[in-house]
C-alpha positions, 0 to 999 in steps of 0.5 A: 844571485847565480851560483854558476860564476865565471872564474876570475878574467883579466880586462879585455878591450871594451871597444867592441870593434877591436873584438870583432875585428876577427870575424868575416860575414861574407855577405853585405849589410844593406840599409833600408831607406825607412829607417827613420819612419819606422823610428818615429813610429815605433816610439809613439808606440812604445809610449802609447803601449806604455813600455815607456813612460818618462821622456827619460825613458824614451831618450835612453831607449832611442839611444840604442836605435834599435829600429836600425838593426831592423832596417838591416834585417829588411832592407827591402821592407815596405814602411809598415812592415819595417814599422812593424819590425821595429815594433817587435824588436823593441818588444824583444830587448824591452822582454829580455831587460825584464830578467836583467834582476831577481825574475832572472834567475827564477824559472817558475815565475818566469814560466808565468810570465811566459804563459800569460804571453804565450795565450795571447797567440791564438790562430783561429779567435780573439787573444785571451784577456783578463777579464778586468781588461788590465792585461800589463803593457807587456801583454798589451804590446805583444798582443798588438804585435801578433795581431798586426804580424798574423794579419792576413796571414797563411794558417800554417805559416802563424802555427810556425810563428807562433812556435818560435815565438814560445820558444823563445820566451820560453829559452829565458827559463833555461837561461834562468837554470843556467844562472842558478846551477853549480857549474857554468854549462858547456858551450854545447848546453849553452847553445840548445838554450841560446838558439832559442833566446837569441829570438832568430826564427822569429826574425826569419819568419817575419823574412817571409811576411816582408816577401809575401810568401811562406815556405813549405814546412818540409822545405824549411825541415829538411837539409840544406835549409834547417842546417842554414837556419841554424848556422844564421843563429849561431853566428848571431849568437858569436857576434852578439857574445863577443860585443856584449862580453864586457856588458855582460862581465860587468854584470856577472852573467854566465849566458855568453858563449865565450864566458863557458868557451874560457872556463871549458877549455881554461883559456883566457878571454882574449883566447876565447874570444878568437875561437868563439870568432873562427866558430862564427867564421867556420860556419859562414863559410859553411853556408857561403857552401850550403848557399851555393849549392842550394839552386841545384838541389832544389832544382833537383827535387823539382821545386817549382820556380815559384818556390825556387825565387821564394827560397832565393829570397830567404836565403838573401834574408838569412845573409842580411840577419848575419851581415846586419847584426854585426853592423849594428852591434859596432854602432849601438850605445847597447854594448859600449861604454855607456852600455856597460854602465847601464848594467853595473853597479846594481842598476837596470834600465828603467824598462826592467819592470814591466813584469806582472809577477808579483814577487818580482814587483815586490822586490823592485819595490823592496827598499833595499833595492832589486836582487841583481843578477846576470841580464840576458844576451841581448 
């Protein structure tokens, strides 16, 4: 179990649109018209992967309809690429759900865990396998995943994919420290951690994939681009922290920016609920700023109008990840009543064991049931 807790709350509203009705994203949440494809599909693959099994399974994750916050990221996607995006996505949440028992609060086994995905994203041959060619479905469906993502893909824009995969994956054992510490950490240390664990750079390179094109690293690197970038994950993550507050109360988990907000400044939760919502919308509207001066900028530095129309292009994706998480997060079981109880009382969705840790094995095989601690964000 952590040792970091939050310190004793009053209830708060589990109707995650009454939490949110404070923040304004000033950009349009469009929907792709593939949605329903790229459903069908990506449970076939699910099964086919053998992230899921039972139809049980199957009916408890389509419940989440977790190919819609995709078509909401990329409403100009073709089928397969949304497809694709929905194939990942469900990778995403079925990867977090792994840390939702004792493997959450281990960062050495998680640190396996990760390395073993991580030797699968290879730029110039074939992934790395086990030799008895029993890599766990996990593995098997990440490897799937890169392989048909990196396809005729730039050198450069798989190395920065690639990247922001590792990190990511990498971001759950410093959630697992968070979980483990003695003291909950600051908003500030909760971010360095989250930026990375909340999965965006992934998603907005996938921006480029869909657009056919990939930015200059010394674009993407310098002002007003990385500060844009950054803000697209900041507000995710306030949206995200807000809608899966009660999820994650139920849970005990201290990976939730308005959780630290409350104990730093020892407001009550519906306090730091509305600051955690201004923070959200302080810096829309920062880039709303950055947004609007960008053409003249980029203008100025004589990009050329190639490059002009791409970065047209990923700003509209970074306002769709913005716009398009908050539509979701109000529709989806994930965080209502039936999501909060898919996380309580010891129970984790039936997904959580796909790890091939042994430790994390035996424990889910324990007879006294699996060591409960804090899932992650997602």
């Amino acid at each position: 179990m952590a040792n970091a807790r939050p310190s004793g709350f009053r209830p708060v509203p589990s109707d995650p649109t009454r939490r949110t009705a404070a923040i304004r994203i000033p950009f349009s949440a469009r929907f792709s018209p593939h949605a329903e494809r790229a459903r069908r599909h990506t449970l076939l693959w699910l099964q086919e992967t053998g992230l899921l099994k039972e139809e049980a399974e199957v009916a408890e994750y389509d419940a989440l309809r977790l190919e819609r916050l995709m078509a909401y990221f990329y409403p100009d996607a073709t089928g397969s690429d949304l497809e694709l995006a929905a194939d990942f996505n469900a990778w995403f949440f079925i990867f977090d759900d792994q840390f939702d028992g004792g493997l959450g609060t281990r960062p050495e086994a998680i640190e396996r865990v990760v390395d073993n995905l991580v030797a699968t994203m290879t730029l110039d041959g074939p992934a790395h396998q086990r030799p008895d060619g029993r890599e766990s479905p996990l593995v098997r469906a990440f490897q799937d995943i890169w392989r048909r993502a990196t396809a005729g893909t730039p050198y450069g824009w798989q190395s920065r994919f690639r990247a922001h995969w590792r990190d990511y994956m990498a971001a759950h054992q410093g959630e697992a420290r968070n979980r483990n510490a003695d003291r909950l950490p600051t908003l500030e240390e909760l971010l360095e951690v989250r930026r990375d664990s909340i999965g965006v750079q992934p998603c907005l390179d996938f921006t480029e994939r869909c657009g056919g094109y990939s930015l200059p690293d010394e674009l993407l690197g310098s002002s007003p681009l990385r500060e844009m970038r950054r803000i697209t994950g900041d507000v995710v993550i306030f949206v995200n922290d807000i809608v899966s507050l009660v999820k994650e109360l139920a849970a005990g988990d201290v990976n939730n920016s308005v959780v630290v907000l409350r104990e730093q400044e020892g407001c009550t939760l519906e306090q730091s609920v509305e600051r955690i919502a201004a923070l959200a919308n302080a810096r829309t509207a920062r880039f709303a700023q950055l947004a609007a001066a960008l053409p003249k900028g980029m203008s100025e530095r004589g990009v050329p109008p190639e490059v002009r129309g791409h970065i047209e292009h990923y700003v509209e994706g970074m306002g769709h990840l913005m716009a398009g998480n908050l539509a979701w997060s109000l529709a989806t079981s994930r965080y209502d009543e039936t999501g909060i109880a898919a996380v309580s009382g010891g129970r984790q969705r039936p997904w959580a064991h796909l790890t091939s840790v042994p430790e994390a094995r035996a424990r889910c095989a324990g007879g006294d049931g699996p060591e409960r601690s804090a899932p992650p964000e997602s």
